[in-house]
C-alpha positions as a LaTeX table, in Angstrom:
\begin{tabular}{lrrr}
\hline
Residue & $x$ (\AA) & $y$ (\AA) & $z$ (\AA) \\
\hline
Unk1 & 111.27 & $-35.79$ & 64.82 \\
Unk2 & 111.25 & $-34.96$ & 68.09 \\
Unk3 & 109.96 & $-31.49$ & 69.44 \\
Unk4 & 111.51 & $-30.64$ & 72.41 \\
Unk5 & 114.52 & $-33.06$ & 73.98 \\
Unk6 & 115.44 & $-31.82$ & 77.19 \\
Unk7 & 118.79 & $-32.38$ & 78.30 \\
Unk8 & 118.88 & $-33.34$ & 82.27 \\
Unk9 & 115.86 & $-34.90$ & 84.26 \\
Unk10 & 117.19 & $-32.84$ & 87.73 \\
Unk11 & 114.73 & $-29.69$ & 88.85 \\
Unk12 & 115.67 & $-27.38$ & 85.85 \\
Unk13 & 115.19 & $-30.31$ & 83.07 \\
Unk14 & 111.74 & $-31.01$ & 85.25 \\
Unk15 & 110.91 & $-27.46$ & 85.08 \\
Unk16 & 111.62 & $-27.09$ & 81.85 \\
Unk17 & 109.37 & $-29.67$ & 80.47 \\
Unk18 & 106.51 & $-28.86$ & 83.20 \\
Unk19 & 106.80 & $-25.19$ & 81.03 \\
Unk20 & 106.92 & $-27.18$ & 77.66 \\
Unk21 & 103.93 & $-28.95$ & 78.82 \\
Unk22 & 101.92 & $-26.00$ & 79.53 \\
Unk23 & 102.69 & $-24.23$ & 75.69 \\
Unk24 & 101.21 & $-27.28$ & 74.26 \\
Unk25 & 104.65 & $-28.93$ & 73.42 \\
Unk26 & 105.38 & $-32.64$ & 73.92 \\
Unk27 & 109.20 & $-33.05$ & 75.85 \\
Unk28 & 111.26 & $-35.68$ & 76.18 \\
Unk29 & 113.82 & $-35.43$ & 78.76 \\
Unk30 & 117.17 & $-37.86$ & 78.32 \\
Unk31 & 118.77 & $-37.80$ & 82.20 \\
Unk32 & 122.49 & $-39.31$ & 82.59 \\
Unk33 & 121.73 & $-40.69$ & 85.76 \\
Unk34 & 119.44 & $-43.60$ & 87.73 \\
Unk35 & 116.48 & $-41.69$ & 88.67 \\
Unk36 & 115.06 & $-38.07$ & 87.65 \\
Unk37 & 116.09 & $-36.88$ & 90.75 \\
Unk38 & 119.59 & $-34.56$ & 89.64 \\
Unk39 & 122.43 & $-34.59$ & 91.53 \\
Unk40 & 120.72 & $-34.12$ & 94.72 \\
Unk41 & 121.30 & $-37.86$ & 95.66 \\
Unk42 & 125.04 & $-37.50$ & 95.60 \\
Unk43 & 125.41 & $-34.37$ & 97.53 \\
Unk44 & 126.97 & $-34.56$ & 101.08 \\
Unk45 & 124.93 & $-36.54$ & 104.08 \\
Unk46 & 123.80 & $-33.43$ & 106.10 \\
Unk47 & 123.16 & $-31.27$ & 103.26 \\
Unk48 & 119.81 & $-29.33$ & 103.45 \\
Unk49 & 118.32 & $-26.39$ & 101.46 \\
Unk50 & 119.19 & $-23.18$ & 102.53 \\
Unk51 & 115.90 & $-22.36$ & 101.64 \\
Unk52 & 112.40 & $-23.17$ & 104.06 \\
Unk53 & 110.17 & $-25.93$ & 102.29 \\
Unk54 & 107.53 & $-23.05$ & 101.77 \\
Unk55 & 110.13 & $-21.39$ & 99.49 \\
Unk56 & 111.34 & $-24.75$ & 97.98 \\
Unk57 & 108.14 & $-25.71$ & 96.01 \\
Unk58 & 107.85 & $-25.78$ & 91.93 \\
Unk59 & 104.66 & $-25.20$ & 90.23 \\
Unk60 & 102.01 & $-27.56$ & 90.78 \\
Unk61 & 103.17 & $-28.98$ & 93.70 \\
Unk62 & 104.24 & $-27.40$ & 97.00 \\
Unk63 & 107.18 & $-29.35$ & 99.38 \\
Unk64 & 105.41 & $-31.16$ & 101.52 \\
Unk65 & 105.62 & $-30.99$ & 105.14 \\
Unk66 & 105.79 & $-27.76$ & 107.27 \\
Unk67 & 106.65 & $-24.78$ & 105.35 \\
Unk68 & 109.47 & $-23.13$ & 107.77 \\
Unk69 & 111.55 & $-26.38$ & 107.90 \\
Unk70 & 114.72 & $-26.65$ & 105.92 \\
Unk71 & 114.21 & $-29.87$ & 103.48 \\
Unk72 & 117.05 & $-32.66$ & 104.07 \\
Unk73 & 118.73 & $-33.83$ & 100.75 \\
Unk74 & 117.18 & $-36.87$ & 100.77 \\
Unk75 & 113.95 & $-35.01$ & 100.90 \\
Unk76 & 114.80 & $-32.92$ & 98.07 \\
Unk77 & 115.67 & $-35.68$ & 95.71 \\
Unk78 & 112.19 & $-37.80$ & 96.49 \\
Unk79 & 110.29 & $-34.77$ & 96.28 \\
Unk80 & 111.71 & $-34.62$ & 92.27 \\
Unk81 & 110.91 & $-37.76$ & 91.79 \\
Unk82 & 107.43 & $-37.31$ & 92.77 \\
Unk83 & 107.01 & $-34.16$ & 90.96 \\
Unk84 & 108.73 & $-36.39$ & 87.60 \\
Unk85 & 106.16 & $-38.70$ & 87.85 \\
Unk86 & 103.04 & $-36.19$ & 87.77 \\
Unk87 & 104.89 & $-34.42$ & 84.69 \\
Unk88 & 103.21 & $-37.07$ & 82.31 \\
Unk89 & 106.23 & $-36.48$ & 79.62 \\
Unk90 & 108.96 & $-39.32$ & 78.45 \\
Unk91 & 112.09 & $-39.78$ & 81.05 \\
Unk92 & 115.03 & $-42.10$ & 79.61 \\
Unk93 & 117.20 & $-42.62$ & 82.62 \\
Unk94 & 120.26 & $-44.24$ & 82.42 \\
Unk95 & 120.72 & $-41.78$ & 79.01 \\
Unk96 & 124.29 & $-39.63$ & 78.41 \\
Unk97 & 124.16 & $-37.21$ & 76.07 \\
Unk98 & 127.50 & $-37.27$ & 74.37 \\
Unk99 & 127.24 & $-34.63$ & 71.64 \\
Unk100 & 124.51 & $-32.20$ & 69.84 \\
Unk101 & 124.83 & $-30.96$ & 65.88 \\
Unk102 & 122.50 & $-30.03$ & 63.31 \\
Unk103 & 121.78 & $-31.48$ & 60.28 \\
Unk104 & 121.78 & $-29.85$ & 56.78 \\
Unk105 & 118.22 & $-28.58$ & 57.41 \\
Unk106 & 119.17 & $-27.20$ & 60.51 \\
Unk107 & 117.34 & $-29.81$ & 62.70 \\
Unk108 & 119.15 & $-30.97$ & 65.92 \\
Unk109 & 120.87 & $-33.97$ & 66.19 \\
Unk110 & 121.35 & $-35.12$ & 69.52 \\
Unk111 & 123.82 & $-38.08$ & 70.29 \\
Unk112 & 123.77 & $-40.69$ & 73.13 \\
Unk113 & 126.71 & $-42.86$ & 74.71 \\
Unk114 & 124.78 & $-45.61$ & 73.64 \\
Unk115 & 125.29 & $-44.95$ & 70.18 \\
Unk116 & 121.33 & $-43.37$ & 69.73 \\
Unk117 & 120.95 & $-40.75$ & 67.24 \\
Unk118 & 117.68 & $-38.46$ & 68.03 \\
Unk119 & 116.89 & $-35.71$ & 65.97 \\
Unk120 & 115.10 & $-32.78$ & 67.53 \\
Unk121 & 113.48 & $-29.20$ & 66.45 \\
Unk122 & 114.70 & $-27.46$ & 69.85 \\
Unk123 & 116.90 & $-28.84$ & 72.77 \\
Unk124 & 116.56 & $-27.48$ & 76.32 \\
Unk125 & 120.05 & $-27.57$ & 77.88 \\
Unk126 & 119.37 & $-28.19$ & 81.52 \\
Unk127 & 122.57 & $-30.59$ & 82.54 \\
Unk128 & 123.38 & $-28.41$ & 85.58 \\
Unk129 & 126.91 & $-28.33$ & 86.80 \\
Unk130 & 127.46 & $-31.03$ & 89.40 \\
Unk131 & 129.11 & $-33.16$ & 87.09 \\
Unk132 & 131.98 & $-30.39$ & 86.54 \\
Unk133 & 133.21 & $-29.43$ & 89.88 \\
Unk134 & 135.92 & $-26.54$ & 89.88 \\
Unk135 & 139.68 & $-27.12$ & 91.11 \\
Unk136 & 141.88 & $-23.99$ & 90.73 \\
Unk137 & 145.09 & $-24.43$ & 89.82 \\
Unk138 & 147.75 & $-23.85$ & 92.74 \\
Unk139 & 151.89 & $-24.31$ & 92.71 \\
Unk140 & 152.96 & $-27.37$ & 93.86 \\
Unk141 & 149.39 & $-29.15$ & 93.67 \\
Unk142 & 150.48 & $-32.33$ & 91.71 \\
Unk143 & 153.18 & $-33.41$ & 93.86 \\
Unk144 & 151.03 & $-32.85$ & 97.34 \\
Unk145 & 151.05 & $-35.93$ & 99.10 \\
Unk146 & 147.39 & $-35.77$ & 101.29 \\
Unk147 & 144.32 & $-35.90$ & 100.01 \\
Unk148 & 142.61 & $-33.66$ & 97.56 \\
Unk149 & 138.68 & $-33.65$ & 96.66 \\
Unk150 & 135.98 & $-31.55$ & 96.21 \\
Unk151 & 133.23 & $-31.05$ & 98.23 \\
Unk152 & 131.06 & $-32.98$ & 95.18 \\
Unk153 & 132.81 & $-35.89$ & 96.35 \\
Unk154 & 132.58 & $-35.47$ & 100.19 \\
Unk155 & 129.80 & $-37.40$ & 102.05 \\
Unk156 & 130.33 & $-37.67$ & 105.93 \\
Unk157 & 133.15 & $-36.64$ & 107.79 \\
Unk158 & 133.67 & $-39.76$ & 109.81 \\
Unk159 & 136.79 & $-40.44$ & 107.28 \\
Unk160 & 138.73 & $-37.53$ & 108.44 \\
Unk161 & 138.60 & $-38.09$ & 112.27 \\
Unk162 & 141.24 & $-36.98$ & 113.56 \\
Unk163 & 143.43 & $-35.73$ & 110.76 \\
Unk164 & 144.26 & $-32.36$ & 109.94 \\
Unk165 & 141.90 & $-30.55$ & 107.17 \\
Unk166 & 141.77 & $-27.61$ & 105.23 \\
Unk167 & 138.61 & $-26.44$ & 103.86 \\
Unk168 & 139.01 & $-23.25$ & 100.78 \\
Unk169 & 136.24 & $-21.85$ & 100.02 \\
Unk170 & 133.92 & $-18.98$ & 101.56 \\
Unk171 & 130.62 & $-19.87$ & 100.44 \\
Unk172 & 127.75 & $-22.06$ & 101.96 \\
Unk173 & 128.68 & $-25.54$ & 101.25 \\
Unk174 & 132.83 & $-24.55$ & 102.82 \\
Unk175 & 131.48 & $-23.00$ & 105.70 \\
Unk176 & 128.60 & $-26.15$ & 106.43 \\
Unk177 & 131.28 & $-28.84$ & 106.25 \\
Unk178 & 134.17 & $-26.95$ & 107.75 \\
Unk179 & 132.08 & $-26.86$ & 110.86 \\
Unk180 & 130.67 & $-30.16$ & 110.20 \\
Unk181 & 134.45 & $-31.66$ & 109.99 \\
Unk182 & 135.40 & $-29.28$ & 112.97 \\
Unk183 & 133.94 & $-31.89$ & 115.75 \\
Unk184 & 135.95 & $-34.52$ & 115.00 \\
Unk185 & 139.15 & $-33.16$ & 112.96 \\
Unk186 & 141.47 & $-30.29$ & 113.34 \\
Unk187 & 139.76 & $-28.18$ & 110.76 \\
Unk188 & 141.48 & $-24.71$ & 108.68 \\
Unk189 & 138.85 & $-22.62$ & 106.46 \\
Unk190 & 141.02 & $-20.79$ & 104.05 \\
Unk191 & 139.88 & $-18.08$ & 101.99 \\
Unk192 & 140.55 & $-15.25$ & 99.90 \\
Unk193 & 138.47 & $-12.65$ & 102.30 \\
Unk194 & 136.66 & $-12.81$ & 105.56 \\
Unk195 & 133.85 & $-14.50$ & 105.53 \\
Unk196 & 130.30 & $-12.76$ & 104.86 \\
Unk197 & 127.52 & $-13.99$ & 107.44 \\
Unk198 & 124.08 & $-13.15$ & 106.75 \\
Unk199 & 121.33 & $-14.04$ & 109.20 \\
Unk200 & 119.11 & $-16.80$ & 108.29 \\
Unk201 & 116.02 & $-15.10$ & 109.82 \\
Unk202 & 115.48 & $-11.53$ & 110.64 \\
Unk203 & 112.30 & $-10.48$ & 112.11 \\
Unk204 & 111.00 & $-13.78$ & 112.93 \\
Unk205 & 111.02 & $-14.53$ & 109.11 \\
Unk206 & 113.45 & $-16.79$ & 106.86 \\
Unk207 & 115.36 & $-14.68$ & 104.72 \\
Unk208 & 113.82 & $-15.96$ & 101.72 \\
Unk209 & 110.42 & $-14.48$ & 102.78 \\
Unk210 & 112.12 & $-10.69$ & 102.42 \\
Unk211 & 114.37 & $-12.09$ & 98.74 \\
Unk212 & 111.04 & $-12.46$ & 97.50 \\
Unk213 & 108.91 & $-9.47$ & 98.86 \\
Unk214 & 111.60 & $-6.90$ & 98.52 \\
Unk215 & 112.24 & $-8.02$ & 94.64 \\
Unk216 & 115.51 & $-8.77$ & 95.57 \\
Unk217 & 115.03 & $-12.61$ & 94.05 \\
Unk218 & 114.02 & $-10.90$ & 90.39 \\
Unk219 & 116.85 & $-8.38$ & 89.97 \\
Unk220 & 119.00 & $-9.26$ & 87.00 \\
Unk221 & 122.74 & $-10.61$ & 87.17 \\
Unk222 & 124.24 & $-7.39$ & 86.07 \\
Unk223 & 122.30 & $-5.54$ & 89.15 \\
Unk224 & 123.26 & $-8.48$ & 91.59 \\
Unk225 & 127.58 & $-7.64$ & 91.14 \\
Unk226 & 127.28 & $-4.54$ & 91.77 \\
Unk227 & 125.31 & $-4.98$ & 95.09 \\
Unk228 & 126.55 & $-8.39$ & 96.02 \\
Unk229 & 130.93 & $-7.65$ & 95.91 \\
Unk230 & 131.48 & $-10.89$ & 98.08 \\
Unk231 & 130.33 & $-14.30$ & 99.05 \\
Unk232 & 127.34 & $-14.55$ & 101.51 \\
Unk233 & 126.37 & $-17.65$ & 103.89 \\
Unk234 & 123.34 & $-17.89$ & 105.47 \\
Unk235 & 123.82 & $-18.07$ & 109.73 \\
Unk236 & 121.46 & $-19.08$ & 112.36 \\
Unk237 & 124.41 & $-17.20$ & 114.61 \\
Unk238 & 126.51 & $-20.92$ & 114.90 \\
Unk239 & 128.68 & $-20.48$ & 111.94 \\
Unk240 & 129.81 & $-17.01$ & 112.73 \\
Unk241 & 130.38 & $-18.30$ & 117.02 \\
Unk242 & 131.93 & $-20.87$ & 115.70 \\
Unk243 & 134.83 & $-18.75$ & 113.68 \\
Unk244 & 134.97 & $-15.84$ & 116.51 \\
Unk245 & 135.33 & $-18.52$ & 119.03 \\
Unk246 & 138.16 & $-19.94$ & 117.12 \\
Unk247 & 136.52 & $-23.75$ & 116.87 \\
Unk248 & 136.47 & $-23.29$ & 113.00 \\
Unk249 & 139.78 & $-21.44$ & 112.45 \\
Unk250 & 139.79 & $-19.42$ & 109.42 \\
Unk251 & 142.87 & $-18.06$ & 107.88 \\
Unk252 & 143.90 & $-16.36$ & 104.66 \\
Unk253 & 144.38 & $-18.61$ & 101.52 \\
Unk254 & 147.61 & $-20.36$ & 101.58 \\
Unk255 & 149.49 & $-19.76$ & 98.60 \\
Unk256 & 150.96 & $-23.41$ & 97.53 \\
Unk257 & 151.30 & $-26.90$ & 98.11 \\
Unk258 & 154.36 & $-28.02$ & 98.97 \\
Unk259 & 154.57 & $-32.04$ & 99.30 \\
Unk260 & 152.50 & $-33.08$ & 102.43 \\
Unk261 & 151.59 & $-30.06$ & 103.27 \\
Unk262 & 150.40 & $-25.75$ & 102.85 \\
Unk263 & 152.55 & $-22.66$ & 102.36 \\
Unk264 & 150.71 & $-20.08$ & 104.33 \\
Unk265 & 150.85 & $-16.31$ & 103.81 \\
Unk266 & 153.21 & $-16.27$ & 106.34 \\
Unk267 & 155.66 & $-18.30$ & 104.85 \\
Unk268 & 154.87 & $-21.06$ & 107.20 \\
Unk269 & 154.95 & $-24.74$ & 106.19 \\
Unk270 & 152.31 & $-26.86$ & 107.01 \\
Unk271 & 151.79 & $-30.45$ & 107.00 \\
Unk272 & 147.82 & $-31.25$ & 106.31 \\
Unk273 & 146.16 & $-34.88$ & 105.64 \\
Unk274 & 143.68 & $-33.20$ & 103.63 \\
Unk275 & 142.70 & $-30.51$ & 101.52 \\
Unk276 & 138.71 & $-30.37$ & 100.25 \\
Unk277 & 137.50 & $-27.67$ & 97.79 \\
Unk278 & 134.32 & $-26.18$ & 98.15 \\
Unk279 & 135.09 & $-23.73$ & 94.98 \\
Unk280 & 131.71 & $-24.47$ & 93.01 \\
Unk281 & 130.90 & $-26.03$ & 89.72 \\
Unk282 & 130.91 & $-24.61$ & 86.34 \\
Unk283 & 128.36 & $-25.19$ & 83.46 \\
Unk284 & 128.26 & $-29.51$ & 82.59 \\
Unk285 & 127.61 & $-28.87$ & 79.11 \\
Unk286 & 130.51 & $-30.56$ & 76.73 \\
Unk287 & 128.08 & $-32.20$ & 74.72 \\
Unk288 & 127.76 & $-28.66$ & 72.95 \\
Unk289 & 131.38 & $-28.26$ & 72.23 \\
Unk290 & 130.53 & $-29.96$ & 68.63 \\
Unk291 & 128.11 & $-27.31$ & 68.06 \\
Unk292 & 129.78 & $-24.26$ & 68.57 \\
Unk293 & 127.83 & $-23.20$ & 71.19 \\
Unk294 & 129.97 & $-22.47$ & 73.41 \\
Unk295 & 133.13 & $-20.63$ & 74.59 \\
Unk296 & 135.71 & $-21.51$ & 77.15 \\
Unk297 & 132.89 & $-24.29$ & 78.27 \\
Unk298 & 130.85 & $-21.47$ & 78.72 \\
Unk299 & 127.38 & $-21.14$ & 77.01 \\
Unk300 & 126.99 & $-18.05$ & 75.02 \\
Unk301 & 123.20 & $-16.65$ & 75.61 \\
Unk302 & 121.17 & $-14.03$ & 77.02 \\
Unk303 & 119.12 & $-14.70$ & 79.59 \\
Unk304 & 119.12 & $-18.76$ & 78.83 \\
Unk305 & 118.61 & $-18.00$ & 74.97 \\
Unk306 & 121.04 & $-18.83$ & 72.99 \\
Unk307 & 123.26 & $-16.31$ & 70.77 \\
Unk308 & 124.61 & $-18.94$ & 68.21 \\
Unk309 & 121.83 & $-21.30$ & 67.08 \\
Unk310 & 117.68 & $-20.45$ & 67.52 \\
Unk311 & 116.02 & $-23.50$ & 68.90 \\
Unk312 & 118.71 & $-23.97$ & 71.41 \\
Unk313 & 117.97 & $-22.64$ & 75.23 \\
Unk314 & 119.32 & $-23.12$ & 78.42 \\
Unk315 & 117.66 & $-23.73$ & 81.91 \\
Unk316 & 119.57 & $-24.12$ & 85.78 \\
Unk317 & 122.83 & $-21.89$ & 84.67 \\
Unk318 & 123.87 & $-19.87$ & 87.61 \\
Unk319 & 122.34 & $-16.43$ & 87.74 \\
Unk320 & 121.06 & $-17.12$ & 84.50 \\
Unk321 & 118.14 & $-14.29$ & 84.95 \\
Unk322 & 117.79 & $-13.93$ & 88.48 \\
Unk323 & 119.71 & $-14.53$ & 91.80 \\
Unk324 & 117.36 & $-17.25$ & 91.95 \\
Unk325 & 117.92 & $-18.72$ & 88.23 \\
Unk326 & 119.21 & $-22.24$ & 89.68 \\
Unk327 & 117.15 & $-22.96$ & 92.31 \\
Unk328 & 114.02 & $-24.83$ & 93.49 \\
Unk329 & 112.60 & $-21.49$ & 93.92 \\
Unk330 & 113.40 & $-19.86$ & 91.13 \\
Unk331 & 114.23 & $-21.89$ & 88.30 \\
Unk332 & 110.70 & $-22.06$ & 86.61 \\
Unk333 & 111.26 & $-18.51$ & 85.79 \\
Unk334 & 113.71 & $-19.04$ & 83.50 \\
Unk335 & 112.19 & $-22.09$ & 82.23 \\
Unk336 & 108.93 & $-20.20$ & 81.29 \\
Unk337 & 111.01 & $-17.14$ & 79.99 \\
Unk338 & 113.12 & $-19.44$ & 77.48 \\
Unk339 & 110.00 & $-21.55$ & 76.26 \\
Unk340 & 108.18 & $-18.94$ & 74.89 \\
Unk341 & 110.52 & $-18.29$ & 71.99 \\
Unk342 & 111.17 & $-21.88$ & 71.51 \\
Unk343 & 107.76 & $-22.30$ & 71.21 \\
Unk344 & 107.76 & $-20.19$ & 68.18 \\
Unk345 & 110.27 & $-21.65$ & 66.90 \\
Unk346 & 109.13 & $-25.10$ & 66.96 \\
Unk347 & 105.77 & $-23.97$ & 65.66 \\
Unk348 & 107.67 & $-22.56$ & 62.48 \\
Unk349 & 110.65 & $-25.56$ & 62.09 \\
Unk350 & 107.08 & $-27.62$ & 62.16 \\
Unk351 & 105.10 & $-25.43$ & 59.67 \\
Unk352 & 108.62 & $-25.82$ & 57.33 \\
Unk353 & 108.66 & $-29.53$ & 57.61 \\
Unk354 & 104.87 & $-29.77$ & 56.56 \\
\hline
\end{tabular}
């Protein structure tokens, strides 16, 4: 019997078992992928934190290199790895979780694509949601003719030189590779509502510096919507020059497809090569459909602890706790908040068994 299985080996599976570590448990963390490194070595080329590297660090080891740079992807990803291999706990790469159940005595039973059966007193969900990007539904989408992606499966823009592109989405990662596209295609960033530009630095200090010492990074979801009503991306003044200058046109959301091309507001007709989404992720966690666990793909829990079964927590999920719930910064929070109960709870499921 296993104590603790950890679903995911990306920062919130790391940070998760780092925090399982330190309450004496002994985690073993089963990660789809190559390398305990998350999805960070799949994101886009020129992808870096938003975050400086002094802001960036987990517990027991701070990024590396000067702390007011913004870490690269690549940086990101072999800074996991290093922090994986100081965690002294079991990684199985190359390991898909397919489905979690219980048995009759209420034990876990967690499921592998190789056919592995591994039964567990507690499972830490921490799967991210890379691996389920979100496409809304628009009229006329299956018959367009162009190309259609998400940004999860954009890399460079030296494919789309040349062509005509429209980026939807207002957040960070539209607004990067809109003007990352601009300089070589004819680029349109559609969106629902103007764009909200917040300045990277103010006072000669990184943004992050005053999320932190204001409290602003600890303030629970339910605070967050009603002071946060729209979609903030982080400027160093280029983004915003960019859009006032007109070199990243931005328009209102166009409201259909219509064979090779956009229906604008307007009424006007379009023809586009290419249309990329950059319209988030939601929760990668299908493996708990067989448990009941969830609704609408949606995990039901408060605060990362599960509602429907004790033993079962979650770790990474989007404003989970905190503004900063799935971040470098700020997801051992939530990791140390959720393993305190399922510490309990593996202490008494392993007094029962006795």
């Amino acid at each position: 019997m296993n104590e603790v299985i950890v679903i995911g080996g990306g920062q919130s599976g790391l940070a998760a078992a780092r925090a399982a570590r330190a309450h004496g448990l002994t985690p073993v963390i089963l990660e789809a992928g190559a390398q305990p490194a998350g999805s960070w070595p799949h994101y886009y080329d020129s992808l870096t934190l938003f975050s400086p590297a002094g802001y960036s660090g987990m517990p027991g080891a701070p990024f590396p290199g000067d702390h007011e740079h913004y870490p690269t992807r690549d940086e990101v990803a072999d800074y996991l790895r290093r922090y994986a291999a100081g965690l002294d706990v079991e990684i199985r790469t190359g390991t898909r979780v397919t489905a979690v159940t219980t048995d009759a005595g209420g034990s876990f039973l967690v499921r592998t694509e190789a056919g592995e059966t591994l039964p567990a007193a507690a499972v830490v969900a921490a799967s991210g949601s890379f691996g389920n990007p979100y496409l809304p539904p628009l009229p006329g989408q299956d018959n367009f003719t162009g190309q259609l992606l998400h940004v999860a499966g954009y890399r460079n823009p030296e494919p789309f030189a040349g062509r005509r592109v429209v980026v939807v989405g207002a957040g960070n990662s539209a607004v990067q590779v809109g003007h990352e596209l601009a300089g070589i295609a004819e680029v349109t960033l559609a969106t629902r509502h103007p764009v909200g530009f917040v300045p990277q630095r103010h006072d000669g200090r990184d943004l992050h510096y005053w999320l932190r010492h204001t409290g602003f990074d600890d303030l629970p979801p339910e605070w967050l919507a009603r002071l946060v009503t729209t979609t903030l991306v982080l400027d160093t003044g280029d983004y915003r020059d960019a859009v006032e200058a007109g070199r990243l046109d931005r328009r209102p959301m166009f409201t259909a497809f219509d064979g090779e091309g956009v229906v604008w507001p307007d009424g006007t007709r379009e023809p586009v090569d290419a249309v990329l989404f950059a319209t988030g992720y939601r929760p990668h966690l299908d493996y708990l459909e067989p448990l009941g666990a969830l609704t609408d793909g949606r995990p039901r829990h408060t605060g990362g602890l599960s509602t429907t079964h004790l033993g079962l927590v979650y770790v990474g999920l989007e404003f989970q706790r905190s503004f900063a719930s799935n971040t470098l910064r700020g997801v051992y929070r939530d990791a140390e908040y959720v393993m305190r109960p399922l510490t309990a709870h593996v202490r008494e499921a392993g007094a029962l068994i006795a």
